[in-house]
C-alpha positions as CSV (number, residue, x, y, z in Angstrom):
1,X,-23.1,-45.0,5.3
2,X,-20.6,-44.5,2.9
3,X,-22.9,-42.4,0.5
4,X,-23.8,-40.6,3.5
5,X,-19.9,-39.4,4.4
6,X,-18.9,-38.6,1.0
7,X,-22.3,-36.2,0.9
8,X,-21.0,-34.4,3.7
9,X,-17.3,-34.5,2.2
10,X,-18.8,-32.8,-0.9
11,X,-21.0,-30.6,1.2
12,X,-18.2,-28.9,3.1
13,X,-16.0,-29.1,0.3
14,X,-18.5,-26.8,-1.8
15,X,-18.7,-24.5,1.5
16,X,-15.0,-24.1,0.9
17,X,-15.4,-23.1,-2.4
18,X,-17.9,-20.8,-1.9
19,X,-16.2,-19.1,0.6
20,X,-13.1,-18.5,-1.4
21,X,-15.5,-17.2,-3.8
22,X,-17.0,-14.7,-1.8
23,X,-13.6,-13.5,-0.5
24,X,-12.5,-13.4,-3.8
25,X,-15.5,-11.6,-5.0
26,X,-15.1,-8.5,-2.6
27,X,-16.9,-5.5,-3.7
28,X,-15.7,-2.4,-4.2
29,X,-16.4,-0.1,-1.5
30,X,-18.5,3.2,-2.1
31,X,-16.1,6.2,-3.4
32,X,-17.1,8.6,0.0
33,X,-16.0,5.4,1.7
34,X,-12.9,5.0,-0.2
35,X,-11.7,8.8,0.2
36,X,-12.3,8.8,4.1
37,X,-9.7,6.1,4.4
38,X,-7.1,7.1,1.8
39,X,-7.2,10.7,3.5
40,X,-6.4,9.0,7.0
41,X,-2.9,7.9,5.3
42,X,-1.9,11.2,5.1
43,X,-1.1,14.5,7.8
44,X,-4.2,16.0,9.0
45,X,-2.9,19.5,7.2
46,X,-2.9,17.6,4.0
47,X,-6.2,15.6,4.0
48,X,-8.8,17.9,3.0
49,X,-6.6,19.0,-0.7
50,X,-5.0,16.2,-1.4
51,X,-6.1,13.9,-4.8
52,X,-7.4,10.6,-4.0
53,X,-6.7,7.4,-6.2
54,X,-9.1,4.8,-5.7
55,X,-11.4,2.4,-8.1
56,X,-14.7,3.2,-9.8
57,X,-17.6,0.6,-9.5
58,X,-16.4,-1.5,-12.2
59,X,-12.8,-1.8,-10.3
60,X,-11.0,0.4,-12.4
61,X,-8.3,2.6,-10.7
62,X,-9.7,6.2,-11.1
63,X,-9.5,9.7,-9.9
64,X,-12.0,10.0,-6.6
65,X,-11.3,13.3,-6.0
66,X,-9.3,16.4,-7.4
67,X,-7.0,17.6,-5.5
68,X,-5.9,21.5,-4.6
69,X,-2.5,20.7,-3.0
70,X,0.7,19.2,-3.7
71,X,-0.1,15.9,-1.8
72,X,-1.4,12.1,-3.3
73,X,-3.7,9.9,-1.2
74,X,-4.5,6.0,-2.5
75,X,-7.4,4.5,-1.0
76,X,-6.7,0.6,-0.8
77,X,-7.2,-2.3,-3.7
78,X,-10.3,-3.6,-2.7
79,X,-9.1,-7.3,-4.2
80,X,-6.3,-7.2,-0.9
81,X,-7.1,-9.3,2.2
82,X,-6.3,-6.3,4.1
83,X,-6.9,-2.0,3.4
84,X,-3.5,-0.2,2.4
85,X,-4.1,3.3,2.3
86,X,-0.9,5.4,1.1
87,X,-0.3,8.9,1.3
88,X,3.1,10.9,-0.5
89,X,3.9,14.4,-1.8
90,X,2.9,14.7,-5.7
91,X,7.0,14.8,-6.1
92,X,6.9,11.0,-5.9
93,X,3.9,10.5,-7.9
94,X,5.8,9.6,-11.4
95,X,7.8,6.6,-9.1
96,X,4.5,5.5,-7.5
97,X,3.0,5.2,-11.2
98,X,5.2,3.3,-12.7
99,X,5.3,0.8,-10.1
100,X,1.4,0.3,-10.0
101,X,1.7,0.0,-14.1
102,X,4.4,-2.3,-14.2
103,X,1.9,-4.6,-11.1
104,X,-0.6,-4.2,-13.9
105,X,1.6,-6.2,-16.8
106,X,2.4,-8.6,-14.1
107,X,5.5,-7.7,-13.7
108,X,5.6,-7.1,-9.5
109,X,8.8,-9.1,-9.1
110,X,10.6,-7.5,-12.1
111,X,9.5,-3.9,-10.9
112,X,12.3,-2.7,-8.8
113,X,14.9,-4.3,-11.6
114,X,12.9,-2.2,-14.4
115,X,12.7,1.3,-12.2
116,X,15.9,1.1,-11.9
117,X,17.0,0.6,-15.3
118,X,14.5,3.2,-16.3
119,X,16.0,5.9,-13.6
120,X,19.4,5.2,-14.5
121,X,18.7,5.7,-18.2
122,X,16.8,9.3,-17.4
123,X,13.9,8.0,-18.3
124,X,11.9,7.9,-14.5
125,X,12.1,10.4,-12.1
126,X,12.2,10.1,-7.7
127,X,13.4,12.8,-6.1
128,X,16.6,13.4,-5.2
129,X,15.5,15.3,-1.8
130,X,14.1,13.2,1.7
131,X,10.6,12.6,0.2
132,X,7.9,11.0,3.1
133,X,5.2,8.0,1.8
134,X,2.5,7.1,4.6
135,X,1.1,3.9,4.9
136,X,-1.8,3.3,6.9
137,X,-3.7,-0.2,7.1
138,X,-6.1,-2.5,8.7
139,X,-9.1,-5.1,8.1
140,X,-12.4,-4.3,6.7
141,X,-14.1,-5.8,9.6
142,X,-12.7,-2.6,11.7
143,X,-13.6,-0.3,9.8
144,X,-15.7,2.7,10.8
145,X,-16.9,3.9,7.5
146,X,-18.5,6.9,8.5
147,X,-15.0,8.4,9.7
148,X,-12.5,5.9,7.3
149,X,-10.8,4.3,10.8
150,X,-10.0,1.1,11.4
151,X,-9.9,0.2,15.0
152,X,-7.2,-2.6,14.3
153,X,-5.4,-0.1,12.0
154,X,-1.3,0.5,12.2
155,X,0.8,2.9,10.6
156,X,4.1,2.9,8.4
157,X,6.4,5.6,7.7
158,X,9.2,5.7,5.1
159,X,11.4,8.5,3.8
160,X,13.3,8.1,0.8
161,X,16.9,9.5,0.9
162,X,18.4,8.0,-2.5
163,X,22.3,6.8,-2.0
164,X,22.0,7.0,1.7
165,X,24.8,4.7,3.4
166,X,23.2,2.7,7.0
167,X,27.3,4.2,8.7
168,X,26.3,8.1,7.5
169,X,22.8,8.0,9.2
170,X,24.2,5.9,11.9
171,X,21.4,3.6,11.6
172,X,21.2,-0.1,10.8
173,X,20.6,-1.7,7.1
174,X,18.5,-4.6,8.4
175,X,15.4,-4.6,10.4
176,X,16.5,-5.5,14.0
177,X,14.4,-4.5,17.6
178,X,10.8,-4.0,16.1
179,X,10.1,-0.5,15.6
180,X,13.2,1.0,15.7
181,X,13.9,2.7,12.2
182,X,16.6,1.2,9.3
183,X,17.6,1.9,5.9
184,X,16.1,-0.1,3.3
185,X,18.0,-0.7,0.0
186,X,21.0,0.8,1.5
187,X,23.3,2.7,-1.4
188,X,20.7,2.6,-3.8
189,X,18.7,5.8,-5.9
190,X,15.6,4.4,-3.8
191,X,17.0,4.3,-0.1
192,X,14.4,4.9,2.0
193,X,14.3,4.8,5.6
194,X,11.7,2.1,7.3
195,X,9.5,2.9,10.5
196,X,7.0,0.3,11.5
197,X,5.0,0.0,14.4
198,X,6.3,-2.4,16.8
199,X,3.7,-4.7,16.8
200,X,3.3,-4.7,12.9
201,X,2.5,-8.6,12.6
202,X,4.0,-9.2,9.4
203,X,7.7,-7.8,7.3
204,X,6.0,-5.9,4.7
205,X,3.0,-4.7,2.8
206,X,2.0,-4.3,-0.5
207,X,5.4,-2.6,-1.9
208,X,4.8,0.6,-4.0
C-alpha cells in the first residue's frame, strides 16, 4: 500500500514538473501573429506605419516590420505569463532601449537608478515634452490571432511629463479610486502620468 501511494506521489509530482515545463517552454508566436497584437497597442492612425519589435523563431528580439512613421510598436515577450503589447512615439525610443538592455544584463531592479544617472550625466535622452506610451495586454488563451485581440484584454495609458509636481496638475501622487489618473515618480525627469482601467487586477505590468 505504501509503494502504491508513493507511486502516485511521484506520479503527480512529475505532472507538476511537466507542466512548469511546458509553461516555461512557450513558443514563440508566428511574426504576422506577433505584429497584429503589437499594432493593437497603438492609435488606429498609427498602426498600419509604425515599426514592430518582436522576437524571431529562435527568441531573439528583432525587427518584425519596418516602419514608415514616427511611431514604435512591441509585440509581447513570449516567455511572460501574460501578452504586453506597447506602443510610443519614436521620441521615446532611446529611454525604452536602454531599459530593455539593462533587463537583459539583469539588471531590472537597478534600471531606474542607472537611467537616471545616465540622463543626468547627458548621456540618455526622454523627452522633455508630454510623450504618450500605450500598453495593451491580455492572456493567450483570448487571443484572436487572426485580428491580434484578446477578448480578456485591458488597456493602460501613461504620459510622461518629466518634473511634473501631483499640486501643479492637481492630481494625486499615489494611486487611490481605481481608474482615476495620478502622477507616478512625482518631481522626477521621468514623471509620467498613470491611467489604468478600473478593473486592472494587479498594480503594475512589466515596467519599460
Amino acid at each position: 500500500m505504501k509503494k502504491i501511494i508513493v507511486l502516485l506521489l511521484l506520479a503527480l509530482g512529475s505532472g507538476s514538473v511537466s507542466m512548469a515545463q511546458q509553461k516555461a517552454k512557450r513558443e514563440v508566436l508566428p511574426a504576422a501573429v506577433q505584429i497584429k497584437i503589437a499594432v493593437q497597442a497603438a492609435p488606429t492612425e498609427f498602426r498600419e506605419g509604425a515599426q514592430v519589435y518582436g522576437y524571431d523563431s529562435e527568441g531573439k528580439f528583432v525587427v518584425l516590420r519596418a516602419g514608415t512613421n514616427d511611431y514604435i510598436c512591441l509585440a509581447p515577450d513570449y516567455k511572460l505569463p501574460m501578452l504586453y503589447a506597447y506602443a510610443y512615439p519614436k521620441s521615446l525610443e532611446p529611454f525604452m532601449a536602454r531599459g530593455r538592455e539593462l533587463i537583459a544584463e539583469g539588471k531590472r531592479r537597478e534600471r531606474d537608478d542607472i537611467r537616471e544617472q545616465e540622463f543626468k550625466a547627458g548621456k540618455l535622452i526622454i523627452p522633455q515634452q508630454p510623450t504618450m506610451l500605450y500598453a495593451y495586454w491580455g492572456s493567450l488563451e483570448q487571443l484572436n490571432k487572426e485580428t491580434g485581440e484578446m477578448a480578456d484584454a485591458k488597456r493602460r495609458y501613461v504620459l510622461y511629463v518629466p518634473f511634473a509636481k501631483a499640486a501643479d496638475l492637481g492630481m494625486a501622487s499615489k494611486p487611490t479610486v481605481p481608474g482615476i489618473p495620478w502622477l507616478m515618480d512625482e518631481g522626477s525627469y521621468k514623471a509620467h502620468i498613470m491611467i489604468n482601467p478600473a478593473d486592472m487586477g494587479h498594480s503594475h505590468g512589466p515596467a519599460k
